[in-house]
DRENPA-577106 format. One record per residue (C-alpha): residue in one letter; x, y, z. Coordinates in nm, 4 decimals. Layout:
REC  residu      east     north        up
REC       A         X         Y         Z
...
END
This chain:
REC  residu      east     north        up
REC       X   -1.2720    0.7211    0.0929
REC       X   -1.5694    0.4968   -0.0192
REC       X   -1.6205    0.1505    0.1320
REC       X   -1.5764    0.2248    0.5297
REC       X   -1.5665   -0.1829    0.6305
REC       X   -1.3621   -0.3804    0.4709
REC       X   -1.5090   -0.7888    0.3357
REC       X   -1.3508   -1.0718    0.3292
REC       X   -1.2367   -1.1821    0.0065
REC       X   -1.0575   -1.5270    0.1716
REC       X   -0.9304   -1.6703    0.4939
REC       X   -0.8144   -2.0079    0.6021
REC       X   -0.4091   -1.9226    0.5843
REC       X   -0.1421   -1.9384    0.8239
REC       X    0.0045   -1.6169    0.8124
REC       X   -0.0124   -1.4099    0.4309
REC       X    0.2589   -1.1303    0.3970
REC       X    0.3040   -0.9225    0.0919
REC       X    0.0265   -0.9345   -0.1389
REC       X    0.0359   -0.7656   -0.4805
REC       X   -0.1686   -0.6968   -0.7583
REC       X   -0.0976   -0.8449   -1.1679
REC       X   -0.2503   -0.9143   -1.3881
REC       X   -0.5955   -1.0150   -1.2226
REC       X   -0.4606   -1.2077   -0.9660
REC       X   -0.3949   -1.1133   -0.6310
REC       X   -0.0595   -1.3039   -0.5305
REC       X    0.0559   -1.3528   -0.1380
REC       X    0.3269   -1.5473    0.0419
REC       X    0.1630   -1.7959    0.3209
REC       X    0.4952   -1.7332    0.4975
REC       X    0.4631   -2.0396    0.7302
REC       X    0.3272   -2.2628    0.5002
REC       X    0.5930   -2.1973    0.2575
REC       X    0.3776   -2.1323   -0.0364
REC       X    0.2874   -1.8248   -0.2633
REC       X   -0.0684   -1.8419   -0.4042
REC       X   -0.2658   -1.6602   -0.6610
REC       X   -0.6092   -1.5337   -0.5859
REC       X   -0.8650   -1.4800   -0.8018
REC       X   -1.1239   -1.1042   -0.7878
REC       X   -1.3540   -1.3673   -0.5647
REC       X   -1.0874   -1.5117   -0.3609
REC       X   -1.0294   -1.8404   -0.4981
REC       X   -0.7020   -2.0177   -0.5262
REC       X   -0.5815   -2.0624   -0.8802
REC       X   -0.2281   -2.0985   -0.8488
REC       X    0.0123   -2.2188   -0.5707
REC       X    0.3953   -2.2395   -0.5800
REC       X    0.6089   -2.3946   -0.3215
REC       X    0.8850   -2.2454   -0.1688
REC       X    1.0289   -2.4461    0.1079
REC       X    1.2864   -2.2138    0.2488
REC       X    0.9878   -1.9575    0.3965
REC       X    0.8750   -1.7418    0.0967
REC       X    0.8361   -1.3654    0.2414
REC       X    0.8176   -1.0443    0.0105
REC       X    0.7105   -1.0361   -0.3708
REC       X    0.7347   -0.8094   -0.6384
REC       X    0.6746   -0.7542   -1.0087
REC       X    0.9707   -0.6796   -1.2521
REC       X    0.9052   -0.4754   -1.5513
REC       X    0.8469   -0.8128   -1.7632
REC       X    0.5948   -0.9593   -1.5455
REC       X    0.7396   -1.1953   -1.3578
REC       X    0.7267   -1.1940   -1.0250
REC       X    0.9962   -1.1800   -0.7742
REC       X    1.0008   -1.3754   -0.4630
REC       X    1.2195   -1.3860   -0.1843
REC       X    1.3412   -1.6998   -0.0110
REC       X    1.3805   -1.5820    0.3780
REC       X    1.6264   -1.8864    0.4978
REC       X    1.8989   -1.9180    0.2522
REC       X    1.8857   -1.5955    0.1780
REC       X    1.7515   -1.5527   -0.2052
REC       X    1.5413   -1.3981   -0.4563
REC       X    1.4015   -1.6277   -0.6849
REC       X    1.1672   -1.5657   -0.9782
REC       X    0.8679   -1.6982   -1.1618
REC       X    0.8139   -1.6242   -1.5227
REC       X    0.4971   -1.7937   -1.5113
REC       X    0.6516   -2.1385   -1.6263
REC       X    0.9200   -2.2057   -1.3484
REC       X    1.1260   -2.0682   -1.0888
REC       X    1.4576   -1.9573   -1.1722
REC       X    1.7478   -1.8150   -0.8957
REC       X    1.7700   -1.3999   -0.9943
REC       X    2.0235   -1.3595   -0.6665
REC       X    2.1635   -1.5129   -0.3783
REC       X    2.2449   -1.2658   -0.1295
REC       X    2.4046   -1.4846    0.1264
REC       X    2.7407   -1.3998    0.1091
REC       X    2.6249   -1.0374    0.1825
REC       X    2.3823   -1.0924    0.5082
REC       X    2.3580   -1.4078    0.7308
REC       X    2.0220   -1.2917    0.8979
REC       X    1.7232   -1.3748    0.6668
REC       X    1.5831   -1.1686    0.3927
REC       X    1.2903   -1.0165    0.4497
REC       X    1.0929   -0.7327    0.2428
REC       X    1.1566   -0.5176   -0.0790
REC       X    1.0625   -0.2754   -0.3530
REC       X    1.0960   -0.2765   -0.6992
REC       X    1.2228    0.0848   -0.9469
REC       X    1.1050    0.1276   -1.2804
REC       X    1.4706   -0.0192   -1.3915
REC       X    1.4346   -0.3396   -1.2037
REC       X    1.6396   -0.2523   -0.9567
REC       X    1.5289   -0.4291   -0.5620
REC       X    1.5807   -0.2590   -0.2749
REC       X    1.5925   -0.5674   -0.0310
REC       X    1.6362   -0.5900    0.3561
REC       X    1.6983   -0.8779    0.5849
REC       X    1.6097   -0.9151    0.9743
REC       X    1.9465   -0.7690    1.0540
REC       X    2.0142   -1.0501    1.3966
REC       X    1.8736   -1.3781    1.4878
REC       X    1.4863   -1.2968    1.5484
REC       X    1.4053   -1.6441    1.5874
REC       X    1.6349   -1.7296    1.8873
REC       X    1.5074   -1.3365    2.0651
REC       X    1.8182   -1.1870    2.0082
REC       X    1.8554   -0.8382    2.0797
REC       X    1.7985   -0.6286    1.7562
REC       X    2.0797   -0.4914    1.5725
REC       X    2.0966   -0.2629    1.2437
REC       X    2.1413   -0.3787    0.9135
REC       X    2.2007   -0.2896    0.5540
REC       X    1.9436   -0.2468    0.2718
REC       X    2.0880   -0.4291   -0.0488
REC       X    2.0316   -0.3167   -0.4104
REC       X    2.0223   -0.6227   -0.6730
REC       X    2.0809   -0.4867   -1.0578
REC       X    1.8639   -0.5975   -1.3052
REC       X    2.1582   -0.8650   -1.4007
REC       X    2.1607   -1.0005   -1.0485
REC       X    2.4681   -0.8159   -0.8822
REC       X    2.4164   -0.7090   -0.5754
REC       X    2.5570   -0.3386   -0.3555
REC       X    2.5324   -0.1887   -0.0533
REC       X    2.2544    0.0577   -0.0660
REC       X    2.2154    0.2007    0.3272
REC       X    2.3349    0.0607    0.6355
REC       X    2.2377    0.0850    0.9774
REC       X    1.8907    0.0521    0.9092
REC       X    1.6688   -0.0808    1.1774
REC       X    1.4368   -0.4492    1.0919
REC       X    1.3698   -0.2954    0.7634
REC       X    1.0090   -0.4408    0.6045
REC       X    0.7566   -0.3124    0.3858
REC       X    0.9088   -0.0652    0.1222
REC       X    0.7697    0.0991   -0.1277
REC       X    0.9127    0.4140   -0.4149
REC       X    0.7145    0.6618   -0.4626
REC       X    0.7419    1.0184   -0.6392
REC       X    0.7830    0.8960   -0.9527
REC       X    1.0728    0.6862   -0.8363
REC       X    1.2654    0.9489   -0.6598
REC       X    1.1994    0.8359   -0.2781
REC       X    1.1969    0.4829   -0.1408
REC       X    1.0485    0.4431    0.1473
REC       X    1.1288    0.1789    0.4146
REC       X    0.8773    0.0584    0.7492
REC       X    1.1567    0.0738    1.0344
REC       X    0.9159   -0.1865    1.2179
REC       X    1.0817   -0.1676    1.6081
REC       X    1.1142    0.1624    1.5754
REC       X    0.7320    0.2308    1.4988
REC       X    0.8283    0.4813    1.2087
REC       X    0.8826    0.4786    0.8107
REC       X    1.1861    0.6260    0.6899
REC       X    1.2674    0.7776    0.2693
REC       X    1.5510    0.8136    0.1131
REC       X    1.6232    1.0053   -0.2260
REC       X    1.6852    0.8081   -0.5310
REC       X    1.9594    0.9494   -0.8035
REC       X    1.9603    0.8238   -1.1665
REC       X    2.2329    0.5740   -1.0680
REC       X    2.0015    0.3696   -0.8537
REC       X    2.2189    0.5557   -0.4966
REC       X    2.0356    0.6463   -0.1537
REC       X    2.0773    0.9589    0.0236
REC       X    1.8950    1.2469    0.2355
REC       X    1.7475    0.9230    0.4623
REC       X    1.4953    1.0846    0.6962
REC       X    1.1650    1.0169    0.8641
REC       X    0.8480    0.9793    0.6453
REC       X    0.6550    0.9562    0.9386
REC       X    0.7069    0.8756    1.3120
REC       X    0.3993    0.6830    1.3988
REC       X    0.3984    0.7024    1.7521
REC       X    0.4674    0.3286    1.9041
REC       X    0.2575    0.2018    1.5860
REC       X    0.4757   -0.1010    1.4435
REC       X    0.4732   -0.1134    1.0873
REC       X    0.4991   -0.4495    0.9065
REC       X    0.4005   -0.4340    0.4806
REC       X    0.3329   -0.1130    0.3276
REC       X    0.1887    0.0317    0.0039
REC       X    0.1963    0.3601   -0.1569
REC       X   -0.1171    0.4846   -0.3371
REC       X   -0.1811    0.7429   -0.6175
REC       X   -0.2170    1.0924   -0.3805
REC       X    0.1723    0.9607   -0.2694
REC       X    0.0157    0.8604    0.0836
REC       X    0.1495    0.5261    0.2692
REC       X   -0.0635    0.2101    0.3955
REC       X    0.1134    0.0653    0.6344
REC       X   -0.0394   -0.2630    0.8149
REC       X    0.0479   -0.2030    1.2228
REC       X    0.1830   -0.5189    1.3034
REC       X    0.0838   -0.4580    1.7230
REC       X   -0.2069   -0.2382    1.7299
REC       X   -0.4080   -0.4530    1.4597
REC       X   -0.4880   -0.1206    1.2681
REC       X   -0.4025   -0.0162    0.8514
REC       X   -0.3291    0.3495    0.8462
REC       X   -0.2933    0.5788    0.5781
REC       X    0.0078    0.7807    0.6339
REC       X    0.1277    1.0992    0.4542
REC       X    0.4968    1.2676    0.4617
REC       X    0.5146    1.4237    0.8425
REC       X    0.3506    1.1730    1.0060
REC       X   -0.0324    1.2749    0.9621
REC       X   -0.2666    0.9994    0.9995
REC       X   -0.5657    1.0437    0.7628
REC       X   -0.7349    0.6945    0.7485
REC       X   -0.7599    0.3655    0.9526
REC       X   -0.8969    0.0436    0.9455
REC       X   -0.9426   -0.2026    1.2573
REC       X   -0.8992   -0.5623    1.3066
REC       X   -0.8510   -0.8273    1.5879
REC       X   -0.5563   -0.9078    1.5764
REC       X   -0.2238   -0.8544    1.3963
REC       X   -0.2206   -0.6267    1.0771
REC       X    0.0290   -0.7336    0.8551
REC       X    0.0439   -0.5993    0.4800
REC       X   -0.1282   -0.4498    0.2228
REC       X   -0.1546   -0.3271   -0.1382
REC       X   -0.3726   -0.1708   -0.3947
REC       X   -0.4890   -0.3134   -0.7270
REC       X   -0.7737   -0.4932   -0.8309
REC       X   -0.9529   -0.4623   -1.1717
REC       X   -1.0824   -0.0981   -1.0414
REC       X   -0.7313   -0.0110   -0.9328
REC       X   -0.8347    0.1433   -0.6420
REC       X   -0.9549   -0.1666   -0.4287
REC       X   -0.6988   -0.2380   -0.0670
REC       X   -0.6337   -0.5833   -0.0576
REC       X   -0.4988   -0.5992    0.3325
REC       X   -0.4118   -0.9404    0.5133
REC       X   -0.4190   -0.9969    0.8630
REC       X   -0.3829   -1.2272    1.1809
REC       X   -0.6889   -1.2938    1.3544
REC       X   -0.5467   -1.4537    1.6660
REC       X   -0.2735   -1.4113    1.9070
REC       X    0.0642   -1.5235    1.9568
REC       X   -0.0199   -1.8641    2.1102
REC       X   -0.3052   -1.9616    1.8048
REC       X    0.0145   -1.8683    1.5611
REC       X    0.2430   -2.0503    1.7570
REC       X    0.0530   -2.3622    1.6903
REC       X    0.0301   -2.3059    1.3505
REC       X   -0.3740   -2.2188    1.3340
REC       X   -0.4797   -2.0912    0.9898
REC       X   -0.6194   -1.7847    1.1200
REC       X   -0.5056   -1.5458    0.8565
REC       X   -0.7211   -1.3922    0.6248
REC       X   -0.7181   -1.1208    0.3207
REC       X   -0.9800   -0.8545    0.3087
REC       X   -1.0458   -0.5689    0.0818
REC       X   -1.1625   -0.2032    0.0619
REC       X   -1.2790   -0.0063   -0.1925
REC       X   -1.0992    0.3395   -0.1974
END
């Protein structure tokens, strides 16, 4: 690795979840400010879209738009760069809200929701991973998956992985031609680390942003952990992009429960150079 201390490249949010890289811009949902922005390579704003039902994971289909989902009513919408459009409305299949997702080379999403009513502290239940065809129907994919969040295919598209965040390990799952799960095992147990947003990079290793500890930790398949980075606070996602293609965009918390609570914009985006 190069660059040991990651900069800040902007702050000033309320809480930024699932940044990715296109075309130049670095894109992230302020989750409780119900907006999706697009950063600049020096970190300033040059487009904002509002999504008033919570916006929460994003992704980029094969065409370039970007994919967006809407936590609350339960649907992913997408931007072509002109307007927003519906591409599926899961909520006939979950009533819990949607949360994060990944994207195959086919355009098919791999989506999760929260699985039980976070909100109101209800005790955790599993869920179901959805898979939403390129023409908007939606199938079962896996159940009985627990709070799935950050996912991310690697292998050339033969393994999804999927951050199992209350159980503090990231589970993979084959992928057949047809777009079908199986084989689901552990990627890595990481040991009481809770992983929120993930990212794969080139070697096939996993960034994972540990939502308790504060920490980003490259992860490989069995668990080793061969890289971290340290904030105070809450770690929440990452990816990798930038006009190198090798620069970790990673946002964070940087406060506690009581400064989110009342809504202080104390999250922030940083970078490293890998």
């Amino acid at each position: 690795m190069g660059e040991q201390n990651p900069r800040l490249l902007a702050d000033g949010f309320l809480f930024l979840e699932a940044p990715k890289w296109h075309n130049g811009r670095l894109w992230l949902s302020d989750v409780f400010d119900h907006k999706v922005h697009a950063l600049d390579d020096k970190g300033e704003r040059c487009h904002c879209l509002e999504i008033p039902t919570r916006p929460s994971g994003l992704g980029i289909m094969s065409d370039g738009s970007l994919v967006i989902v809407s936590a609350k009513d339960r649907k992913l919408l997408r931007f072509d760069g002109s307007a927003i459009t519906e591409h599926a409305d899961l909520s006939a299949h979950t009533k819990w809200w949607l949360n994060d997702f990944a994207i195959d080379a086919l355009d098919r999403i791999y989506v999760g929701d929260f699985g039980y009513d976070f909100v109101a502290n209800d005790p955790p239940r599993s869920t179901k991973l959805h898979r939403v065809e390129r023409d908007g129907s939606i199938l079962v994919a896996a159940s009985d998956v627990d709070f799935p969040n950050g996912s991310a295919i690697i292998n050339g598209g033969r393994t999804l992985v999927v951050a199992e965040t209350w159980k503090a390990r990231i589970i993979a799952f084959d992928i057949d031609a047809q777009g079908n799960l199986s084989n689901r095992r552990i990627f890595a147990d990481l040991d009481g680390r809770q992983p929120d947003g993930i990212c794969a990079d080139a070697d096939g290793g996993i960034w994972a942003g540990i939502y308790n500890t504060g920490e980003f930790v490259r992860v490989v398949d069995g668990g080793r952990i061969t890289d971290t980075f340290k904030f105070d606070g809450s770690a929440i996602s990452c990816t990798i992009g930038g006009n190198s293609g090798s620069r970790l965009f990673m946002t964070a918390f940087l406060g506690n429960e009581a400064d989110m609570a009342a809504g202080l914009p104390k999250s922030a985006v940083f970078y490293a150079d890998l």
